[in-house]
N, CA, C and O of each residue as an XYZ file, in Angstrom:
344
protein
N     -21.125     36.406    -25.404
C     -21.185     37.779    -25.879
C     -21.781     37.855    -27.276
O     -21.815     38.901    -27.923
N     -22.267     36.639    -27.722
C     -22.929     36.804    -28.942
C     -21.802     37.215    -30.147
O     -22.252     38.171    -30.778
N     -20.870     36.913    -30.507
C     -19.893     37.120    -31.298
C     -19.420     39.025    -31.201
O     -18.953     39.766    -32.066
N     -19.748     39.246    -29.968
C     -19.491     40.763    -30.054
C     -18.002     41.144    -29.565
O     -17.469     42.230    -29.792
N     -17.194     39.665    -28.586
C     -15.682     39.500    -28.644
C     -14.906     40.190    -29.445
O     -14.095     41.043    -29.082
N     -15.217     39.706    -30.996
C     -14.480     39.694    -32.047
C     -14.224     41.207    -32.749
O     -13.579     41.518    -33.751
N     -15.206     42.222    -31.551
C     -15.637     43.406    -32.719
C     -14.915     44.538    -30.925
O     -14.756     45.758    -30.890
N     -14.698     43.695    -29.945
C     -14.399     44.250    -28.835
C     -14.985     44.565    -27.800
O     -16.167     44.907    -27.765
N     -14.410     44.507    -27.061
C     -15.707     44.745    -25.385
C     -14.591     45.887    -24.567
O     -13.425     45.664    -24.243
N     -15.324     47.046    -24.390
C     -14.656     48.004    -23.480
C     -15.048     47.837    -22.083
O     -16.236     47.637    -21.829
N     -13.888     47.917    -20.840
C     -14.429     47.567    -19.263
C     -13.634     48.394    -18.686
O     -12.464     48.715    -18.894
N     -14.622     48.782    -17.731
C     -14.416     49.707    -16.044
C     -15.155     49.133    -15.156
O     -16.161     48.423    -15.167
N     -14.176     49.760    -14.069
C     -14.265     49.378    -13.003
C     -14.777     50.511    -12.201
O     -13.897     51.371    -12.220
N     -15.685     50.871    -11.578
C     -15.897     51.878    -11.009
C     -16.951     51.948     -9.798
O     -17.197     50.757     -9.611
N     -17.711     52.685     -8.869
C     -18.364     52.339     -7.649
C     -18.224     50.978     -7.442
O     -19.266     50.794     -6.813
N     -17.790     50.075     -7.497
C     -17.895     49.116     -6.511
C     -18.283     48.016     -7.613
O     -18.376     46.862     -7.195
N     -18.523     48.253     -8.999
C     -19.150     47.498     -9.778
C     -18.010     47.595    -11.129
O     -17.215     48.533    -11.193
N     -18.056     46.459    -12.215
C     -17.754     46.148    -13.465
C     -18.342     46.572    -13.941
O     -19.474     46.319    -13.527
N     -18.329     47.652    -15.288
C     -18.952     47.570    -16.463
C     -18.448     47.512    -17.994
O     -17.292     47.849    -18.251
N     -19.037     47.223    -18.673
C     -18.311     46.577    -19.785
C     -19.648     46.869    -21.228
O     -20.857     46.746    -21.032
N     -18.918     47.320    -22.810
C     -19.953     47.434    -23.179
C     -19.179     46.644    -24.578
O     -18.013     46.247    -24.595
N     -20.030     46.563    -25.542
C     -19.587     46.059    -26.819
C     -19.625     47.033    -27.601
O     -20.542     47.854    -27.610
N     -17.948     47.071    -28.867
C     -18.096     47.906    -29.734
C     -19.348     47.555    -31.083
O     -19.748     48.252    -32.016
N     -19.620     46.431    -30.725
C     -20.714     45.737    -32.125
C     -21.593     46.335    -31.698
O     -21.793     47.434    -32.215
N     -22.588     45.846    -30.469
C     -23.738     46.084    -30.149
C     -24.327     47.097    -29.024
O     -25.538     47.284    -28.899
N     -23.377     47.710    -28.244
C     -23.556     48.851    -27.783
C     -24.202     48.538    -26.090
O     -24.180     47.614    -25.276
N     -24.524     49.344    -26.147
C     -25.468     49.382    -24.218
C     -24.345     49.135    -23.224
O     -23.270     48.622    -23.536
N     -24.627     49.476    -22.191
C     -23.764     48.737    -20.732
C     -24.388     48.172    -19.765
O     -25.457     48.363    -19.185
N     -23.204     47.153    -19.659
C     -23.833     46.306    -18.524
C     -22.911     46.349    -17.752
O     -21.831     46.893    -17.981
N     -23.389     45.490    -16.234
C     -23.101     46.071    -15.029
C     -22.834     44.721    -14.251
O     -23.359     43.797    -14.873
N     -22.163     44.271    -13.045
C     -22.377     43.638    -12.355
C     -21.070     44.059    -11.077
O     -19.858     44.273    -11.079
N     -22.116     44.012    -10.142
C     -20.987     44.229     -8.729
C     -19.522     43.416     -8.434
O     -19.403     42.319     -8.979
N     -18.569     43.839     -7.717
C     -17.501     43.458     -8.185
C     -17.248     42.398     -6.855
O     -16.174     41.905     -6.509
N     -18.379     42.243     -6.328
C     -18.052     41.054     -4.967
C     -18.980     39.836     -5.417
O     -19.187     38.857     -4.701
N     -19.673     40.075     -7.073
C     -20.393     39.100     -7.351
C     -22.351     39.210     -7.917
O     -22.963     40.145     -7.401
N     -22.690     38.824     -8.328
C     -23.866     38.643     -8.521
C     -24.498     38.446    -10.112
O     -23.761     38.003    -10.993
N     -25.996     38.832    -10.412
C     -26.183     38.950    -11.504
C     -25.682     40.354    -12.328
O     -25.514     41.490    -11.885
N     -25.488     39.735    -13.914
C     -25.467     40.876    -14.790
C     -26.609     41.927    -15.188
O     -27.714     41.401    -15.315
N     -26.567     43.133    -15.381
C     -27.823     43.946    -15.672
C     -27.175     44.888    -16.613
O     -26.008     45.202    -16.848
N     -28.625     45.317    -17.183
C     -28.233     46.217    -18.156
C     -28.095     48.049    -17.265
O     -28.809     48.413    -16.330
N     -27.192     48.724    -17.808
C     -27.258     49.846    -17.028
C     -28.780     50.848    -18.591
O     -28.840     51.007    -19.810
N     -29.630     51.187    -17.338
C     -31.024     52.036    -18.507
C     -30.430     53.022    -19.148
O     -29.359     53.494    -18.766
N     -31.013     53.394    -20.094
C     -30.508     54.843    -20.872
C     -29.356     54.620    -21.247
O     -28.710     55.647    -21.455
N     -28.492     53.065    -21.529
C     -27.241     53.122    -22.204
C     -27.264     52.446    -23.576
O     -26.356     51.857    -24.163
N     -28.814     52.729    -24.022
C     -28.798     51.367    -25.201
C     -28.154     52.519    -26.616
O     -28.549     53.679    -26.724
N     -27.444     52.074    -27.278
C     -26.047     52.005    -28.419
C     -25.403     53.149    -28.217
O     -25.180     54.055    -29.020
N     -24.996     53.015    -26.627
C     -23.843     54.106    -25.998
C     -22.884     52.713    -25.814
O     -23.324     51.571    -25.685
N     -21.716     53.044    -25.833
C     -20.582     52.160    -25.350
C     -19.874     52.994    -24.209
O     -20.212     54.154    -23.978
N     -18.615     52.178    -23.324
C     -17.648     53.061    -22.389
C     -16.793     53.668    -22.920
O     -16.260     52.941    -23.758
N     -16.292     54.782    -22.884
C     -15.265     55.732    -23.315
C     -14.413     56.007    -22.249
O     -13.444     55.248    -22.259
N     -14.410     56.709    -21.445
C     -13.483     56.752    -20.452
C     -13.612     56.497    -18.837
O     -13.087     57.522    -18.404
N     -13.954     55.825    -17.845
C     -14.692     56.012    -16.168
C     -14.581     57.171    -16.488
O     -13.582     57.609    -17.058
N     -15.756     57.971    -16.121
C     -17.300     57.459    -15.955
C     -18.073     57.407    -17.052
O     -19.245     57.048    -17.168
N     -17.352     57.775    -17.794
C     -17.959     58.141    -19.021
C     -18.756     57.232    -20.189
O     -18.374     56.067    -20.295
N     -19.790     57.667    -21.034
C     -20.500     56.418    -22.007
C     -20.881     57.193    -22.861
O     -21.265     58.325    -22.566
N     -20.851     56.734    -24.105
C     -21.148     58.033    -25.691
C     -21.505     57.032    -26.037
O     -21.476     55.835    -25.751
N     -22.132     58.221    -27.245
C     -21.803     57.256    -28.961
C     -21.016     57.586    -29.624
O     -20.996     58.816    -29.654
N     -19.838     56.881    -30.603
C     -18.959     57.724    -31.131
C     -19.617     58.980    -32.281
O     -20.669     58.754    -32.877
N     -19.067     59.915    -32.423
C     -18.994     60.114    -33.654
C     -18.501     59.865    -35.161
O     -17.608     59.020    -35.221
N     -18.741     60.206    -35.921
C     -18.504     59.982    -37.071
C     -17.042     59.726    -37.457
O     -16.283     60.691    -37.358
N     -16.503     58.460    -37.918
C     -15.273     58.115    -37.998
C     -14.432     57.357    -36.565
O     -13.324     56.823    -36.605
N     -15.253     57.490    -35.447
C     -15.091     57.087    -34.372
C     -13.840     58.128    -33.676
O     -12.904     57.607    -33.071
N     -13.931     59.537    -33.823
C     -13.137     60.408    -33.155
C     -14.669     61.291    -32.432
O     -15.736     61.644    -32.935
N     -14.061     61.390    -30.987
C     -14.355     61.931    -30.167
C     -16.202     61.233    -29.763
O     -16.825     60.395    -30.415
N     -16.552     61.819    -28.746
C     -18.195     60.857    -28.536
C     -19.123     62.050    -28.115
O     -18.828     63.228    -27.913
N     -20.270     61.435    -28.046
C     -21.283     62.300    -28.484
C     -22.531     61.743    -27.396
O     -22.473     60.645    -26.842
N     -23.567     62.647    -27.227
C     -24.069     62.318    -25.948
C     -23.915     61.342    -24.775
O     -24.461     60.253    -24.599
N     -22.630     62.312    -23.671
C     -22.615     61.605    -23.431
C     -23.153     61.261    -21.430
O     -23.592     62.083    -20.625
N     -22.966     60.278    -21.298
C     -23.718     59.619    -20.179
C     -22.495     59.498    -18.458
O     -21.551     58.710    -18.402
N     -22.749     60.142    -17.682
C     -21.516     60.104    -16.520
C     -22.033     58.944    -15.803
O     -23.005     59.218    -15.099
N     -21.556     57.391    -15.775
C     -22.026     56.542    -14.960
C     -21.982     56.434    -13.349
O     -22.259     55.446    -12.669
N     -21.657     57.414    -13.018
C     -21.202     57.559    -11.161
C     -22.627     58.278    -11.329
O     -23.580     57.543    -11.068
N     -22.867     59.297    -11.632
C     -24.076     60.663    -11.509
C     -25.263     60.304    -12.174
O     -26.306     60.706    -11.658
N     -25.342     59.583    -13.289
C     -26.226     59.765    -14.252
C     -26.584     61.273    -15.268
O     -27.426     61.218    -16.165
N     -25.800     62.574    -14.951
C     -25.343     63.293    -15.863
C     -25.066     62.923    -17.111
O     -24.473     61.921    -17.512
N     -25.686     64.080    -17.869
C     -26.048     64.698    -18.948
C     -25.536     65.529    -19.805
O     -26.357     66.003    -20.590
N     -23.918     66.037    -19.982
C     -24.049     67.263    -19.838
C     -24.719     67.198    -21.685
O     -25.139     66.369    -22.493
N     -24.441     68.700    -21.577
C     -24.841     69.749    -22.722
C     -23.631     69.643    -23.809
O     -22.472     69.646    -23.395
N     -23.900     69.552    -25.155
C     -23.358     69.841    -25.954
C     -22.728     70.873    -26.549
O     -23.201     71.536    -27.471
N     -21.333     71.075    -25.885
C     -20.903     72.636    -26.111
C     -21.121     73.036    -27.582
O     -21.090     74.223    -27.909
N     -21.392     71.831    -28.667
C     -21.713     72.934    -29.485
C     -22.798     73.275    -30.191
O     -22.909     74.029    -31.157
N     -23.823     72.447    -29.428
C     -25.026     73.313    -29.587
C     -24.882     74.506    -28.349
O     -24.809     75.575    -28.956
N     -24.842     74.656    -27.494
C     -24.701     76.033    -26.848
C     -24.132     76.684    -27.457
O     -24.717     77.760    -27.575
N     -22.683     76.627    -28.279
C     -22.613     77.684    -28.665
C     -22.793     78.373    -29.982
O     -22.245     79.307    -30.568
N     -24.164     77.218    -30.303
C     -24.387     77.887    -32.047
C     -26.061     78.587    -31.569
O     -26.855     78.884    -32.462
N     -26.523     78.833    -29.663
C     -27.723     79.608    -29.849
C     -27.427     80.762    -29.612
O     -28.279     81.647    -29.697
């Protein structure tokens, strides 16, 4: 893990697969849960896991996360608070 152990690794379990990300270095990776190679999941580079299904970046102070990523869907949503500052 490249000394990223020491700084923490968050993991879910979800469709059928492991994923797991580092609080140091960010992104998620993936590997099926009956076996195989590791991969990076795309569009997760310095997002970490927050809750199944879920993948952010934290915000500031590390309360609450911020764009974030639904790993079952690949959803997007919207930032309620940019909607509600148009």
């Amino acid at each position: 893990m490249n000394g990223d152990s020491v700084y923490g690794v968050d993991l879910a379990i979800g469709d059928g697969k492991i994923f797991w990300s580092s609080t140091k270095s960010g992104g998620v990776h993936q590997v099926p849960v009956r076996g195989g190679e590791p991969s990076f999941v795309p569009g997760t580079e310095k997002l970490r896991l927050f809750r199944w299904p879920w993948a952010g970046r934290a915000n500031d102070r590390w309360v609450g996360m911020r764009e974030l990523l639904n790993l079952s869907t690949g959803a997007r949503p919207d930032d309620p608070r940019r909607r509600s500052a148009t």
